[in-house]
C-alpha positions in Angstrom: -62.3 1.7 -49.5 -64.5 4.7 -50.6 -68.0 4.4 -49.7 -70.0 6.6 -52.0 -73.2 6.0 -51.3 -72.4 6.8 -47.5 -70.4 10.0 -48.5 -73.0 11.3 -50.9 -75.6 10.8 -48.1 -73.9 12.4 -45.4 -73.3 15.1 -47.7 -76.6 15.6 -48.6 -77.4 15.5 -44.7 -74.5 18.1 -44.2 -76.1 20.4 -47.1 -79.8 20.0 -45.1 -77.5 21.0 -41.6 -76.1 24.2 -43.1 -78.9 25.5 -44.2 -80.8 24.7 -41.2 -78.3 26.9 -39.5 -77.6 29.5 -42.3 -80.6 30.3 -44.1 -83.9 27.8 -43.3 -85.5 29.0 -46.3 -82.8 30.3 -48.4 -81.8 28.8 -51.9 -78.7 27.2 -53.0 -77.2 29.5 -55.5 -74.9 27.5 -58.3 -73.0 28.5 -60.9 -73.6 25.3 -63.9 -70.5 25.1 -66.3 -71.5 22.0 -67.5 -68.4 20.0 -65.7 -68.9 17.3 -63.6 -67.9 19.2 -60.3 -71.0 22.2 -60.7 -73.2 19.2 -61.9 -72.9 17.1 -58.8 -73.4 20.0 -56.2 -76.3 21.1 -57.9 -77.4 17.2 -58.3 -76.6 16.8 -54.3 -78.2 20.3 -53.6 -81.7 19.1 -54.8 -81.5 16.0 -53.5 -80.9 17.7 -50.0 -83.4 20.8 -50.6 -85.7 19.8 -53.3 -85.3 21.3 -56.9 -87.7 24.9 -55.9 -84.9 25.4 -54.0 -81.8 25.4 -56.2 -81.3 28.1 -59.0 -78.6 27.6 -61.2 -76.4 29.8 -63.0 -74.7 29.6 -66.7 -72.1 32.1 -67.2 -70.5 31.9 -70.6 -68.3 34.8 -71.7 -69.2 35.4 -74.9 -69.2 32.3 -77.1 -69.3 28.8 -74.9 -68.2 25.7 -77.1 -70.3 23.2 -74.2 -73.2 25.3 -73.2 -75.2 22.6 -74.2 -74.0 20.8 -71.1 -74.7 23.8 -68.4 -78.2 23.7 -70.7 -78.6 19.3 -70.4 -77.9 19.8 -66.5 -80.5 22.0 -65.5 -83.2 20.5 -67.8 -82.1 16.9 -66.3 -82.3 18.3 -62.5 -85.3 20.2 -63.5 -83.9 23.4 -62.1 -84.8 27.1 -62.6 -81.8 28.7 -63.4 -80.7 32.0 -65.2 -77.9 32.9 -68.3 -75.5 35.8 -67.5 -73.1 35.9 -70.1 -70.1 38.1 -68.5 -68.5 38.9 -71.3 -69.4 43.1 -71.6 -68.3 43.1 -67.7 -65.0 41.4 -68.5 -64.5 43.6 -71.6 -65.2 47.1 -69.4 -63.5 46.4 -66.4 -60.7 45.5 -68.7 -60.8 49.0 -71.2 -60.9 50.8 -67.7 -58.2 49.4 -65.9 -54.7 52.2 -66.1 -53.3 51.9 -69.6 -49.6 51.8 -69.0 -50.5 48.8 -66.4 -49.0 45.2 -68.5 -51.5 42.6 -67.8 -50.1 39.6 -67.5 -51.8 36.2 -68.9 -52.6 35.1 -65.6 -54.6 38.7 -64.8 -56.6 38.0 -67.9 -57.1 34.5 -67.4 -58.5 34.7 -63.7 -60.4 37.6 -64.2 -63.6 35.8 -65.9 -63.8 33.3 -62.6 -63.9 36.7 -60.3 -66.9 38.5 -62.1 -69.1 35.4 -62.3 -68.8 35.4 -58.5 -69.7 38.6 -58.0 -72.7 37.6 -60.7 -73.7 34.4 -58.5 -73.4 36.7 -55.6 -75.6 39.4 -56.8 -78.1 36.8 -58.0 -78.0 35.2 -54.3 -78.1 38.6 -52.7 -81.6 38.9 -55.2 -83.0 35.2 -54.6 -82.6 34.7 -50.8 -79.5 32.9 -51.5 -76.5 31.1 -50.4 -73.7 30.8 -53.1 -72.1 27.2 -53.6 -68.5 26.7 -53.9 -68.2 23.8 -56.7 -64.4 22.8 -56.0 -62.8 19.9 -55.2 -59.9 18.3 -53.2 -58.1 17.3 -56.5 -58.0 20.8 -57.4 -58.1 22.8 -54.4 -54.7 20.2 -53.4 -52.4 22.2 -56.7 -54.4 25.2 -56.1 -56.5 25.2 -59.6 -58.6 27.6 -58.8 -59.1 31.2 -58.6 -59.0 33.1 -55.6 -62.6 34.5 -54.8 -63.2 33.3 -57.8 -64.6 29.9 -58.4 -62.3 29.2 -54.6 -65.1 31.7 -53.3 -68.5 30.3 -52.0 -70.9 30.3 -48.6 -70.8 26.6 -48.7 -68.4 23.8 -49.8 -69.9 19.9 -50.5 -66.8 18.8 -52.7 -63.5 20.0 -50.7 -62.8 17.1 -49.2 -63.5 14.8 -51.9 -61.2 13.6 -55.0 -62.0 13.7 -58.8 -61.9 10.1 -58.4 -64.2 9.6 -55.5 -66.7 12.6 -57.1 -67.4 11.0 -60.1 -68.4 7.8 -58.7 -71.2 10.1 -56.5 -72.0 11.6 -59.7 -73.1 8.3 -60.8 -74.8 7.3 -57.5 -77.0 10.2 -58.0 -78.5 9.7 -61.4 -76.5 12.1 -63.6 -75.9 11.6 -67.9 -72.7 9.7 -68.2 -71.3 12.4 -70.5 -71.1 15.1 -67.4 -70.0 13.1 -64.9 -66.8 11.5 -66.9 -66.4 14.4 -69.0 -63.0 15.8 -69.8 -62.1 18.3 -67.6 -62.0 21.8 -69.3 -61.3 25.2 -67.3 -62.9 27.1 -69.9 -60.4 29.6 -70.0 -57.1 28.7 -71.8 -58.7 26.0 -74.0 -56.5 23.7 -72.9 -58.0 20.7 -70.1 -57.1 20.8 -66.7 -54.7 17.6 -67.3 -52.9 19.7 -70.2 -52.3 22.4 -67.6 -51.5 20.4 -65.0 -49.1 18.0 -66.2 -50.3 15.1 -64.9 -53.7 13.3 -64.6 -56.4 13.3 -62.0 -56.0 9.5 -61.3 -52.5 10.1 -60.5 -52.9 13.1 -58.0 -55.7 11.5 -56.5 -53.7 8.1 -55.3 -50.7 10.6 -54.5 -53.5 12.3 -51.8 -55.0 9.5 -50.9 -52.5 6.8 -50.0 -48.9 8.3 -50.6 -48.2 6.7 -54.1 -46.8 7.9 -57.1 -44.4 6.6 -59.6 -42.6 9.4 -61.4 -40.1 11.7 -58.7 -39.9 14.8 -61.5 -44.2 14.1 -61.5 -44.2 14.1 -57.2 -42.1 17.3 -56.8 -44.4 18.8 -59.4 -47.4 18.2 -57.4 -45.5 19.1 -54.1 -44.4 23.0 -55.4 -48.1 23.7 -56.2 -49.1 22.3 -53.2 -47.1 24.5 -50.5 -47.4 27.3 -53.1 -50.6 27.7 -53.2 -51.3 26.9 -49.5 -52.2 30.3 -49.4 -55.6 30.1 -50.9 -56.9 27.3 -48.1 -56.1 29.7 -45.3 -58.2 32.3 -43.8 -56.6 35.7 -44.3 -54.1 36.8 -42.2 -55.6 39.3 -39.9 -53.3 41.4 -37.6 -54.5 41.5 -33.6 -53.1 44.8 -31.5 -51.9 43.7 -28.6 -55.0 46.5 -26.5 
């Protein structure tokens, strides 16, 4: 059985640990789409640091259909936080990148995630910061995330913790009911993270937990994207001369 309230405490006590070892009076640094996953670190962050000490950061690119979540979230935690829209540094990287180069969907999809790092970063860098990485098992598990991109982060509350078991912390600490169970959107493709995925949270999360899953074509699915993106979980591979 999942223990949230034991989870979300001992997470909030690992939070206080790190930055008693990585930056005593530094600020947590988060990057608020308005999902439930950047909702509930910055919920947990405040709880473990007290809200002067967590800035958060909305990061539309261009026009953002559910900014008024990102906006509902840091007036509910209370938070000072900042708007970047990345949009003119998406656009100019992109003009000035080789013209006879073909970008491929996939270059121009994961692009957006990579700048609003290097935004959060240059905030942190700016507010005596540490940046939070807002992913979770569920996704990190089929690799739905973007390599130092949204993957990228000084500290991680959420990596070992399901969709499932997250949004029953979200609830535990306080949060609207319309972040914590809302429908999963990457904010990139349109499409929700189920839609891209091919199968839902629930069922991914009792194939990681306990082994089960109904549908083989659904469990090979889920096993290709696993070992595939492996990659993205490990430090990077660093040759050692044999001196």
């Amino acid at each position: 059985m999942f223990d949230a309230l034991k989870v979300k405490n001992d997470c909030v006590k690992w939070i206080r640990d790190f930055f008693d070892k990585n930056g005593r009076d530094c600020n947590a640094i988060v990057g608020i789409s308005g999902g439930k996953d950047s909702s509930i670190v910055a919920a947990l962050c405040v709880e473990a640091l007290g809200r002067e000490r967590v800035i958060g950061v909305l990061m539309p690119c261009g026009e953002q259909h559910d900014i008024d979540c990102a906006i509902k979230l840091v007036e509910h935690l209370g938070i000072k936080n900042y708007t970047v829209n990345v949009k003119s540094a998406v656009d100019g990287l992109l003009s000035s990148l080789p013209r006879e180069l073909e970008l491929t969907p996939q270059t121009r999809t994961n692009l957006p995630p990579r700048i609003r790092m290097s935004a959060l970063y240059a905030i942190s860098q700016s507010c005596n910061g540490r940046v939070a990485n807002t992913c979770n098992l569920s996704e990190d598990w089929v690799g739905y995330s973007t390599r130092y991109g949204d993957a990228a982060g000084d500290f991680s509350p959420l990596s070992f913790i399901t969709v499932t078991e997250l949004k029953q912390i979200g609830r535990l600490l306080g949060l609207p009911a319309e972040l914590v169970d809302k429908t999963p959107i990457d904010g990139l493709c349109g499409k929700t993270d189920e839609e891209n995925l091919g199968f839902t949270y629930e069922v991914l999360d009792k194939y990681i937990r306990d082994g089960i899953i109904d549908d083989e074509e659904t469990k090979k699915r889920i096993d290709t994207l696993h070992e595939r993106n492996l990659f993205k979980l490990e430090f990077m591979p660093c040759f050692k001369p044999q001196i």
